[in-house]
Each structure stands twice: as structure tokens, then as C-alpha cells.
N, C-alpha and C positions, 0 to 999 in steps of 0.2 A: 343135300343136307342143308338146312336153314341155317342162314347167321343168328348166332347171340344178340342182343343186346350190350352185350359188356362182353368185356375182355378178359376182363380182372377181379373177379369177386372175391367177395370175403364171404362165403358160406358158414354161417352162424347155425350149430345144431345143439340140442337138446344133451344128447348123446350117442355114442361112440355107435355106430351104425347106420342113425338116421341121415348121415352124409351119403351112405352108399346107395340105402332105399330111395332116398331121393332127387340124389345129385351124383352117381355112379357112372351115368353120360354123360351129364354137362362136364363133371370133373374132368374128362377124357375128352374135348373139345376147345375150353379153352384154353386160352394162353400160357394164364398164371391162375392159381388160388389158393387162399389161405382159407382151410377149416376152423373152424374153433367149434369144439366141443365148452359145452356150457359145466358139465358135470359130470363127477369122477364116474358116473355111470352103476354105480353103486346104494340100491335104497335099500336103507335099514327095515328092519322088520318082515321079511320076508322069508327068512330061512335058507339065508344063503350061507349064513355062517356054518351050518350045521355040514353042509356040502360040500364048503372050500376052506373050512378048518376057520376061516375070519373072515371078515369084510375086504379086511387090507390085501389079503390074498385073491378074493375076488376082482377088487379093483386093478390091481397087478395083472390078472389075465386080463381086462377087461381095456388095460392100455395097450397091450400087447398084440392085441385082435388089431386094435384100431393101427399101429403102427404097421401091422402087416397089411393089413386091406389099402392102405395110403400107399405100398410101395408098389400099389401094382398103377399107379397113378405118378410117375416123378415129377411132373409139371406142376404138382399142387404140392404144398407145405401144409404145416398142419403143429395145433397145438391148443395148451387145454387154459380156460380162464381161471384164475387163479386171484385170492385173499389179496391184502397189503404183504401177509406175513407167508406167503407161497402157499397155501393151504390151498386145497379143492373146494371148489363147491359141492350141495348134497345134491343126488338125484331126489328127486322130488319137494324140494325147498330151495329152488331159486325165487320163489315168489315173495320168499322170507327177509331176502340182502340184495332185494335190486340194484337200491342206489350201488353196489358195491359192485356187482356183478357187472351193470351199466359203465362204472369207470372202469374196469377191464376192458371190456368189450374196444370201447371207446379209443383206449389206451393203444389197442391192438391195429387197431385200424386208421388211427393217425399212422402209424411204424408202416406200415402195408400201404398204406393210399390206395382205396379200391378202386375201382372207378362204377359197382354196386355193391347193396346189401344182401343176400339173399338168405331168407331164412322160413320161418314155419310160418303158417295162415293161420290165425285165429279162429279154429273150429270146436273149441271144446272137446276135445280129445282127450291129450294129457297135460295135465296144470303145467308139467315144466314147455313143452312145445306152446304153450299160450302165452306163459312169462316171456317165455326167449323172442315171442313175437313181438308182443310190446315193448321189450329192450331195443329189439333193431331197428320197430320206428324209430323211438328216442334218440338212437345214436345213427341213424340215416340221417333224420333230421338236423340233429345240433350238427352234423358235417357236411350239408347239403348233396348227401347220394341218392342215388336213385336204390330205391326201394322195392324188391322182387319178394315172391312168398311160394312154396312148394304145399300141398296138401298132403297127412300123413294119413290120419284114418279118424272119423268120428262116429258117433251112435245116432242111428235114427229112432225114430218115435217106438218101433218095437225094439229097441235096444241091441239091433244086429249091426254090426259095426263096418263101416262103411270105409275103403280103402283105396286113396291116390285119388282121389275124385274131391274138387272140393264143394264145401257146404256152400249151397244156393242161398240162403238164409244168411251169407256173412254181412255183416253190417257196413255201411260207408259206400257199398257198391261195389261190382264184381268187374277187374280189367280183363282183359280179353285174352284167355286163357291161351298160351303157345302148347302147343302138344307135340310132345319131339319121339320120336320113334326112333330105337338107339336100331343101329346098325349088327349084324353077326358078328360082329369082330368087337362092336363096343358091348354086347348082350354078353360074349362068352367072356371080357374083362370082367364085365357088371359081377357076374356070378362066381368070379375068383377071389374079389372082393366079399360079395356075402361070404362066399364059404370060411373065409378067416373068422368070421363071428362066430364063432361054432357054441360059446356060451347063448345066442341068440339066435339056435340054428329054429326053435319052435315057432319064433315072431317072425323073423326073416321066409321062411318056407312060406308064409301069407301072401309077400305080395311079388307081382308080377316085375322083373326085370327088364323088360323091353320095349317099356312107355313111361315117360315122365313127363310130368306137367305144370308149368310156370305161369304165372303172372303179374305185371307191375302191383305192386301192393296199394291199395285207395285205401286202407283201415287208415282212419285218423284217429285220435284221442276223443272224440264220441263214441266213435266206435266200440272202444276198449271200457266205455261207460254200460256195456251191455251183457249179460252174460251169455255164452254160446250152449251152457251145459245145467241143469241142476244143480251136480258137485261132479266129484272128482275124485277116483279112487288116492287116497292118502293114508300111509303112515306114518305115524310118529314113534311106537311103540311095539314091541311084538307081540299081533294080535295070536287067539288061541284056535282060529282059523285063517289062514292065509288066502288074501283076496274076497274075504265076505265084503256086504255090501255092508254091513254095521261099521267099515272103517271107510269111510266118505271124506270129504271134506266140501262144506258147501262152495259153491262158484262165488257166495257174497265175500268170503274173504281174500278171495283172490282180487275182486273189485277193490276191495278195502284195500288190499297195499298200492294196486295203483293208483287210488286215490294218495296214498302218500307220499309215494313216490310224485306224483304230479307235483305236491305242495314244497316235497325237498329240492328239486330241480326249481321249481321259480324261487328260489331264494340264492341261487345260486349263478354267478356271474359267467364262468368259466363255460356255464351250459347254453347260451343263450346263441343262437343257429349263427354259422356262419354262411356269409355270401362271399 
């Protein structure tokens, strides 16, 4: 079995799953780790209300998964980023309240002292796993950690979606990917884990349990000057078809808030890196 890099991560995800699809053996190797889920795992407009009676009932299973799939892990702790006013984030609108999402993050991980970041690749996938990537630079950065990235799944040129593998095409330069081959005793944890998500037993069925794959993160703030995707399925609204391509959102606005985000951070004292 290969050594880590680190001991003690702070595993920064999306949402409530993508800890297990892609860190379901590292979590079972090392030391210590703190997850943090970025968002209540919950996006509006999709027709879940119709399913689970409301959102908020949604969300309640959707924490409930996650608390059960962490227990099959006792070495890692885990919890969710959270408003000034305790509130959730939205799924698919953290691109919307970075700075805020950022001083979460941040806040968590001074408490914790990682000794890395690890968290999504910038592949144009999904608008929240590209946000959450560029939060973990920012707060790698302003805390001088080393910076790791997991691939989830993106779209190739004919639009067949491409899974655990990352995009050749990332920008900044690609570090030298670790490829960990979990063991039968960590595959059959892996998969006890999935099986708690049973709200995402259709996404989870996709990918393969008994290969993960890591590498130090090189995306810098150029990088994140580039778009990896067209757009990016989004809603805001409940459309009158679920998942058409009429509800997009371009990739230029995702550029757009981290260009402002860029400009709120240089104004700002508290963020500037330590050594």
C-alpha cells in the first residue's frame, strides 16, 4: 500500500456523496480527516418537492445518508459549511456567495489544522465542484497548505461524460497523478458507504469503487481565468422540463464571480497568505 502525502486532510466536497466516490479509501487510510460538505445537497427546481413532500425533507434525508456513510469511517469527522446566520448553502449556487462560503471554509480549517487541502479539479463538470475548487486554492493559499484535487466526471467533445479520470486539457499543468487501488476490505467499506446514499443510488451506480485518483493541485488563479465547459446545467426556477438543455448557465458567469471574488480578497487584509 502506498504512503499519503498527508496525514490530515481537510477533504472539501461539493456534496454529500462526493466524499465517498472520491475519497471512500483515502478516508480509510488516513490518520485524521475533516469533510466538509460545501452544500445542503439540495437544488431547487428539480422536482423533488413533488417526491419528498419539500426540499427541507429532502435535505434531512440527504444529511442523514451522509451521517450514516461517515460512520462507517470513525477516523474522519465531518460537517457542513454554513452562512454567518447558521444557514446552508444552495446546491448549485455557491458560485453566487463565495467570499462567504471562502470564510467558512477557511474558518474550518484554521479549527482543524490540516496538514492538506483536498478537494475537486477544475474540469467543467459541475458549476458547484469548479467553485469548491477554486475556494480551496484561495484558502490553501491564504494558509499555506499543500493543495491536492480528485476528478469527478466531465463531458467530452461528443458530450459522453467521462468518469474518475482527469481532464488532460486542465489548465496551469497537470501533477503527477497517484492512482491508489483500494484493497477488498477497503472496496467492501467503499461500497457500504455508497449504499447509505440510496437518494443517489442512480449517480453513485456510475462509478467504479476500487480505484481513486489524486494529484498535487498546479491550477493557479490563470488557470481559473479559463473556462473548462460552455455552461453548465443550472437552475434557478422550476423549469417545465426537468434537466433540458434550455436551462444552462454559461461558464462566462462563473468567470465573472471569480473575477470578483479576486477583487474582494485584494482588499482585504485578513486574506493575504501566510508563511
Amino acid at each position: 500500500m502506498l504512503a499519503e502525502p498527508f496525514s490530515r486532510p481537510l477533504i472539501f466536497v461539493a456534496h454529500p456523496d462526493d466524499e465517498t466516490l472520491a475519497c471512500g479509501g483515502l478516508l480509510q487510510r488516513v490518520a485524521a480527516a475533516e469533510v466538509v460538505f460545501a452544500t445542503d445537497g439540495t437544488p431547487a427546481g428539480f422536482g423533488l418537492e413533488r417526491r419528498f413532500g419539500n426540499l427541507k425533507a429532502y435535505t434531512d434525508l440527504r444529511f442523514q445518508e451522509a451521517s450514516r456513510a461517515m460512520g462507517h469511517v470513525p477516523s474522519a469527522s465531518f460537517q457542513w459549511l454554513t452562512r454567518p446566520d447558521g444557514t446552508y448553502f444552495a446546491d448549485m449556487h455557491v458560485f453566487e456567495e463565495i467570499a462567504a462560503v471562502a470564510t467558512s471554509l477557511r474558518a474550518i480549517a484554521e479549527k482543524f489544522s490540516p496538514d492538506a487541502i483536498v478537494s475537486h479539479a477544475y474540469e467543467g463538470g459541475h458549476i458547484d465542484h469548479d467553485a469548491c475548487s477554486f475556494v480551496a486554492m484561495h484558502v490553501a493559499e491564504a494558509l499555506s497548505l499543500k493543495r491536492f484535487e480528485f476528478p469527478m466526471y466531465w463531458l467530452d467533445a461528443s458530450g459522453r461524460a467521462v468518469l474518475q479520470v482527469f481532464r488532460d486539457s486542465t489548465p496551469g499543468g497537470a501533477g503527477e497523478v497517484m492512482e491508489r487501488q483500494l484493497s477488498e476490505a477497503e472496496i467492501e467499506c467503499k461500497r457500504r458507504m455508497m449504499a447509505e446514499y440510496r437518494t443517489q443510488s442512480g449517480t453513485i451506480s456510475t462509478f467504479a469503487p476500487g480505484r481513486e485518483r489524486f494529484r498535487r493541485a498546479t491550477s493557479d488563479r490563470l488557470s481559473f481565468s479559463v473556462a473548462q465547459c460552455r455552461d453548465y446545467l443550472y437552475q434557478s426556477r422550476p423549469p417545465r422540463f426537468y434537466h433540458s438543455r434550455r436551462h444552462r448557465l454559461s461558464a462566462k458567469a462563473l468567470l465573472k464571480k471569480f473575477g470578483e471574488f479576486e477583487r474582494w480578497r485584494a482588499r482585504r487584509e485578513d486574506w493575504r497568505r501566510q508563511w
